[in-house]
C-alpha positions in Angstrom: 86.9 45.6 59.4 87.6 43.9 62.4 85.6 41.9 64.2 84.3 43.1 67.9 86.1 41.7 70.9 83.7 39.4 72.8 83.4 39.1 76.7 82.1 37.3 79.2 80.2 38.6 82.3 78.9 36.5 85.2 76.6 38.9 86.5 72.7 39.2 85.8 71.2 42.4 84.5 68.4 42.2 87.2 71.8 42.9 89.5 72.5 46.5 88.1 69.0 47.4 87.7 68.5 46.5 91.6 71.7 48.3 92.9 70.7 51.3 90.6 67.0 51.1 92.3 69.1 51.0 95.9 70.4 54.3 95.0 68.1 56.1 93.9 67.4 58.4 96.7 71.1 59.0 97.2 71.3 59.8 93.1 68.5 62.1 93.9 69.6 63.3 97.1 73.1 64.2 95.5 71.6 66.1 92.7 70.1 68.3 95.2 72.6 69.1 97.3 75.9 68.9 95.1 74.3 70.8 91.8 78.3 72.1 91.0 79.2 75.2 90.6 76.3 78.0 88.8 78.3 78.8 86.1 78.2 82.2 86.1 80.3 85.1 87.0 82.1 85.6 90.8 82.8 88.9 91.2 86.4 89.5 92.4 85.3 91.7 95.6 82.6 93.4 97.7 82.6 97.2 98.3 80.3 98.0 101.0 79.0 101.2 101.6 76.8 103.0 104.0 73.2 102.9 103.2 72.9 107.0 103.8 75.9 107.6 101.7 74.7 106.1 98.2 74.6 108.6 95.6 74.1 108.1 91.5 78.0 108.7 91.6 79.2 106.7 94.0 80.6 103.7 91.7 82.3 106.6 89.6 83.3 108.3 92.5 85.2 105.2 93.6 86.9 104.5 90.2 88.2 108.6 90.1 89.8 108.2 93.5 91.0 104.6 92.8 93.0 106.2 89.7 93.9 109.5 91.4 95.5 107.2 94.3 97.1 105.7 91.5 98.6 108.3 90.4 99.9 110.0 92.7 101.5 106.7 94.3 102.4 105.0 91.3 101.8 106.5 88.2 103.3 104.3 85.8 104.2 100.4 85.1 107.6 100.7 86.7 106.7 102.2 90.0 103.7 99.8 90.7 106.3 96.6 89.7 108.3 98.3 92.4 105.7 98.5 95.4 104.5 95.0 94.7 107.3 93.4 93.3 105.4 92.3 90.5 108.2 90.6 87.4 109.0 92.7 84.5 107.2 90.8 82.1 103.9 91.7 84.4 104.6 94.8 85.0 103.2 97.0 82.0 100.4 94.4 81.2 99.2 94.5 84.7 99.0 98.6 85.0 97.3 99.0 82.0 94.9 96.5 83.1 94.4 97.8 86.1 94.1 101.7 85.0 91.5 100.5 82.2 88.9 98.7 84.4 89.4 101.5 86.8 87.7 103.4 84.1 85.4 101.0 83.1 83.7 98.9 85.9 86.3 100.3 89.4 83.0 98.3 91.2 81.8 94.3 90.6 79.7 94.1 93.1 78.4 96.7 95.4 76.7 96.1 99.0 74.5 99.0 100.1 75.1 99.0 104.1 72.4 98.9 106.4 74.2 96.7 109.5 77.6 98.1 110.7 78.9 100.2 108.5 74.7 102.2 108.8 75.3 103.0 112.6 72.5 103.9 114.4 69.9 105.8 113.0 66.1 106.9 113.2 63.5 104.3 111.5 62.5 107.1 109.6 66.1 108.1 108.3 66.2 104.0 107.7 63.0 103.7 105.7 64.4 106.9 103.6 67.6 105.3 102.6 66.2 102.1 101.7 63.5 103.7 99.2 66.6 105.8 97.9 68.7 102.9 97.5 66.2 101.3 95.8 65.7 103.9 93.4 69.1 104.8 92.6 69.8 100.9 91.7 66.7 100.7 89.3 68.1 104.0 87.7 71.6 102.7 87.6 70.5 100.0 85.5 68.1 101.4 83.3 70.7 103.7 82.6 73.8 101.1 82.2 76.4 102.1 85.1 75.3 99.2 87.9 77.7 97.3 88.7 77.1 94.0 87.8 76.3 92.9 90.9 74.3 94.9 93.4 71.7 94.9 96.8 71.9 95.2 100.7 73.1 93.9 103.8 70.1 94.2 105.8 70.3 93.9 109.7 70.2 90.2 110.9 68.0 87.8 112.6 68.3 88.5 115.7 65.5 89.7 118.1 67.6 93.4 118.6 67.1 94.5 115.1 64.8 91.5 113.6 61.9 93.9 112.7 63.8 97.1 111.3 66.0 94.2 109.3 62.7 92.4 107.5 61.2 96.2 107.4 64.2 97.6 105.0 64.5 94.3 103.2 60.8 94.7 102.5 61.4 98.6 101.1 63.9 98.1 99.2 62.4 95.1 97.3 59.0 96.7 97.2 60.9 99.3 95.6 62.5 97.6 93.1 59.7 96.0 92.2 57.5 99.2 91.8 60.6 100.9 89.6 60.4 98.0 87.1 61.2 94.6 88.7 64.0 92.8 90.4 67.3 93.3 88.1 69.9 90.7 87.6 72.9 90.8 89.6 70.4 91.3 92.1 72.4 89.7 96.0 71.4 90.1 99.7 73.5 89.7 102.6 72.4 88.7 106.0 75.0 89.2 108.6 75.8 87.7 111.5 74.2 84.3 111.3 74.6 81.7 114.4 71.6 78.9 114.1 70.3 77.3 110.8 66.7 78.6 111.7 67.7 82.4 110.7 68.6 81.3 107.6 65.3 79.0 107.1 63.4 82.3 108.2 65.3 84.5 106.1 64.3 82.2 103.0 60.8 82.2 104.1 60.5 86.0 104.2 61.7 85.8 100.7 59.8 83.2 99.6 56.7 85.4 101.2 57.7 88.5 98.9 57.8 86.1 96.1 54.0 85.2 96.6 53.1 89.0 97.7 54.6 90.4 94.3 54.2 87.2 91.8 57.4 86.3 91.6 58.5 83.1 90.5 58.9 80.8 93.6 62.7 80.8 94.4 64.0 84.2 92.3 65.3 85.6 95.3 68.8 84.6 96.6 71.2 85.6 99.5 74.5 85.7 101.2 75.0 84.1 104.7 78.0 86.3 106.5 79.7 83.8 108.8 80.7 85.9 111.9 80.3 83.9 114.3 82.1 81.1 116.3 78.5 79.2 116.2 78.2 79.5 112.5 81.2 77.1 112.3 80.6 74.6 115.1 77.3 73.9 116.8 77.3 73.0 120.4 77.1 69.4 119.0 80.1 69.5 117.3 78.7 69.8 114.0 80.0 72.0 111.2 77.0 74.4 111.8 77.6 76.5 108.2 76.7 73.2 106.2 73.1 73.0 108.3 73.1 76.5 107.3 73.7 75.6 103.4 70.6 73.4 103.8 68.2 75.5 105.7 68.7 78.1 102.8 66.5 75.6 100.7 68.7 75.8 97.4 68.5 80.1 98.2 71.7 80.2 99.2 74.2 82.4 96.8 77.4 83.1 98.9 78.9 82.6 102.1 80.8 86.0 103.4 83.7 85.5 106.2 83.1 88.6 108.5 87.3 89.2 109.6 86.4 91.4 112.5 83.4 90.2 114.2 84.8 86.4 114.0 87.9 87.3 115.1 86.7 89.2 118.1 84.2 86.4 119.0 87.6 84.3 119.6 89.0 86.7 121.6 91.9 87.9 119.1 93.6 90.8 120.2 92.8 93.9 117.5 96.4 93.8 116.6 96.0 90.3 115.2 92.8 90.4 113.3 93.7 89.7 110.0 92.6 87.1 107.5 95.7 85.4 107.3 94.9 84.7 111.5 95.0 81.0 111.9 91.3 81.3 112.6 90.5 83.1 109.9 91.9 79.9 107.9 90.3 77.1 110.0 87.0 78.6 109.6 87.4 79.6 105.9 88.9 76.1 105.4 85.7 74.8 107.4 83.6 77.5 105.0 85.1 75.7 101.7 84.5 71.8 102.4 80.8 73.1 103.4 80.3 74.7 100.5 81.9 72.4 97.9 79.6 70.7 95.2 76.6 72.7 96.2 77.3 76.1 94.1 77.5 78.4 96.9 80.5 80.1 96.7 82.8 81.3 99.7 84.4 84.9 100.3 87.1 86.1 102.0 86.9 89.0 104.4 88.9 92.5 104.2 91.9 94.5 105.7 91.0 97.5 107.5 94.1 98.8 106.8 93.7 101.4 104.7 95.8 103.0 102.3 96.2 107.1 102.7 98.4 109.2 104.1 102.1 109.7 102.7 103.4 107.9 100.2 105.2 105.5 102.4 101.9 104.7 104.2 99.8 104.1 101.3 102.4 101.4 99.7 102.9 99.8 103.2 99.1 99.2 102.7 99.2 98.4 99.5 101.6 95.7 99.6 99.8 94.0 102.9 96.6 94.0 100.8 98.3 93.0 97.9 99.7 89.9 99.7 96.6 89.3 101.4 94.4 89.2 97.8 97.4 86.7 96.5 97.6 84.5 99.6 93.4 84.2 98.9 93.7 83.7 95.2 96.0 80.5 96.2 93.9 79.3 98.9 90.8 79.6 95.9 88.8 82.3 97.4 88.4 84.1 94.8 86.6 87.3 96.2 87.1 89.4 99.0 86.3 92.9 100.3 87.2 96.4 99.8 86.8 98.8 102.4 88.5 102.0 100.7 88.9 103.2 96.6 92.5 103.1 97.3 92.5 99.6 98.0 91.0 98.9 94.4 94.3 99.2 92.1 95.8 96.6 94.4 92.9 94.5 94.3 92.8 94.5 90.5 96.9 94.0 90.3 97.0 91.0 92.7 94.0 89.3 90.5 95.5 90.5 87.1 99.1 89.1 88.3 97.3 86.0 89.2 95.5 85.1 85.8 98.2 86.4 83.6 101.5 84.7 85.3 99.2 81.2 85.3 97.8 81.7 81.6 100.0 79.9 79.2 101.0 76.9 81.5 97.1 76.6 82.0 96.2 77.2 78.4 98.8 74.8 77.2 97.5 71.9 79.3 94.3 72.4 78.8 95.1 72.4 74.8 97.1 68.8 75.3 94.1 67.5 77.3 91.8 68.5 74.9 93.6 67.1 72.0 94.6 64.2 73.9 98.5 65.4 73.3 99.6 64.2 76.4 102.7 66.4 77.8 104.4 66.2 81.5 101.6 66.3 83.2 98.5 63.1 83.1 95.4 65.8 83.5 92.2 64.4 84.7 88.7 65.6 84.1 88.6 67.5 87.5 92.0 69.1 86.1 90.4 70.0 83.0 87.6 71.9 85.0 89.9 73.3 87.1 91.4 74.5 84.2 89.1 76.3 82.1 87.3 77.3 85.3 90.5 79.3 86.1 90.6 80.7 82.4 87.0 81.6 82.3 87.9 83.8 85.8 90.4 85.4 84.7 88.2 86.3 81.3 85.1 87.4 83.4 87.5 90.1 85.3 89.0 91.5 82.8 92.5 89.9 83.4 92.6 88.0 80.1 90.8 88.6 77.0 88.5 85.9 75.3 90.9 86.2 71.7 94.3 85.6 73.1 92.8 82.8 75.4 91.4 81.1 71.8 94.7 81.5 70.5 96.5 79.5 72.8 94.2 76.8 73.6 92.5 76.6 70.1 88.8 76.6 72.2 85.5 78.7 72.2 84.0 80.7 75.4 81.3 78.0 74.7 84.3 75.3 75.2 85.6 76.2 78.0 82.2 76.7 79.3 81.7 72.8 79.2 84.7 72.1 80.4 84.2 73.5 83.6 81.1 72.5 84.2 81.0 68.7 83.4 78.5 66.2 83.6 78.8 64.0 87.4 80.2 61.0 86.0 82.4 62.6 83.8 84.7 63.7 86.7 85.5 59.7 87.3 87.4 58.7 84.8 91.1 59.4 83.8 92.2 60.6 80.5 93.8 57.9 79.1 
């Protein structure tokens, strides 16, 4: 046995234990704000759909047309490769996935619509759909075909429509509540945020419904839609979205980039609202650093750009979203929306191709870090996460399955789990 090393240090312990006391509030204060990520599922997308056009079908519905678009436009491996120039290795793995989650779960998260996409309508038509809603998403879960996640964009915070907006978030929770509870998967959007203050009085009114029903303080969380100029930078040249991150009180769940509203508050001509706009990527760029660290997470917006028609039109359509939901994937936004069933298949390709072309590079290096083999490639802790954090997405969607992920990195679900969410100070060190 050998003896251990001994060294020599010059500096009292009183010297630690006073720099540690120095920083405790910021230890504190960094805990609070920069939690990391939640850990649990993203879904891939948002389908929003009008509040008066809800039906016990309509995530079925989707999925039918979704496969019936498939195929008539591209009914098998070879013909999908074609419109998206996926490789041939791809190709057949990719269209199976696609045409079996299509069956399975076409929807990950639905929004019921009660802003835009509701148009106008009488408070009494409003205060019908929201009880319906309500009741349809309490039967959809007690009877297993919700999607996993599911709620409402309600009407914002803004004087106009500030009453009917608290008035159908108040129905549809109330209804919830009286059909059984609040279910998981449970997400709220608010749209069209511009000061802090709507979001501190949007977590107010929930934090009111959690004392009205007995609800345990903080249950309720919810999406901030960044639509806005002002919800990027404040008159005082402040990144406004990060106030808005704070006012939410540890509430806030998502932040949702609105393509058409920001775009026209710019001035963009309609011809050139897309989210690949260089606006588009300053304020999702702006959206990202924001939301870094603190567990909300940031999603892209949609292509309106839909896919029907002839043949030719629909694969036009398809390939712009295609290349759209790959360009987001590399940027990491990893959800986005979907306007129309037809834009599903190409939703689920691009996010399929992305997982599966990426999973043995990332496997094996996540295998050498974890059995400090070494390779190419000097991985760090952050890599690590990154890492199995990118495994565990493509796992959750359905892109790769939990055995063959196992098989080539020789870990659990439960280690990649810890992998991508590591303790603070792991993520400082190098692995040596």
């Amino acid at each position: 046995m050998g003896q251990q090393e001994q060294v020599a240090t010059s500096l009292a312990g009183a010297v630690s234990e006073g720099i540690s006391a120095s920083l405790a509030t910021v230890d504190a204060e960094l805990a609070r704000r920069y939690p990391g990520d939640p850990g649990t599922r993203q879904p891939v997308h948002t389908v929003y759909v009008p509040g008066d056009a809800l039906t016990a079908d309509t995530i079925r519905s989707w999925g039918d047309r979704a496969l019936a678009a498939l195929d008539e436009h591209a009914p098998d491996a070879a013909s999908l490769a074609a419109v998206l120039g996926l490789p041939d290795d791809l190709a057949e793995p990719v269209h199976a996935r696609v045409r079996a989650k299509l069956e399975r779960e076409p929807i990950e998260d639905l929004r019921i619509d009660f802003e835009d996409g509701y148009g106008g309508r009488t408070d009494a038509d409003e205060d019908r759909d929201a009880a319906r809603a309500a009741r349809l998403v309490a039967r959809a879960h007690r009877e297993g075909t919700a999607a996993p996640y599911t709620g409402i964009r309600m009407k914002c915070m803004e004087v106009a429509v500030r009453d009917r907006g608290i008035r159908t978030l108040d129905i549809f929770l109330t209804g919830l509540m009286e059909a059984g509870g609040l279910p998981d998967g449970l997400v709220l959007t608010l749209p069209k945020v511009t000061y802090p203050e709507q979001v501190t009085a949007m977590a107010r009114l929930l934090e009111e419904f959690e004392k009205a029903r007995g609800l345990e303080p903080g249950r309720i969380g919810f999406e901030i839609q960044i639509e806005t100029s002002q919800a990027i930078l404040g008159p005082d040249g402040t990144a406004t979205v990060a106030r808005m991150i704070d006012a939410a009180g540890g509430r806030a769940t998502g932040l949702h980039y609105g393509t058409f509203d920001y775009s026209a508050c710019l001035g963009v001509s309609a011809a050139y609202q897309a989210s690949d706009h260089p606006a588009a990527d300053h304020a999702k760029a702006v959206m990202q650093v924001a939301a870094a660290g603190t567990g909300v997470r940031v999603s892209d917006g949609s292509t309106n750009v839909l896919p029907v028609g002839p043949t030719e039109k629909v694969h036009d359509a398809w390939r712009l979203h295609y290349g759209l939901t790959r360009r987001a994937l590399a940027r990491a936004y990893y959800q986005g929306w979907d306007m129309h069933p037809a834009h599903l298949p190409t939703r689920y390709a691009a996010v399929f191709a992305f997982y599966r072309e990426g999973l043995e590079p990332a496997a094996a290096r996540l295998a050498a870090y974890a059995n400090r083999a070494g390779g190419d490639v000097m991985d760090e802790p952050a890599t690590a996460k990154a890492l199995s954090g990118y495994l565990l997405r493509g796992i959750d969607c359905g892109a790769l399955d939990t055995a063959e992920v196992a098989r080539l990195t020789g870990l659990t679900r439960a280690d990649l789990d810890r992998f991508a969410a590591p303790r603070r100070g792991d993520l400082t060190g190098t692995h040596q």
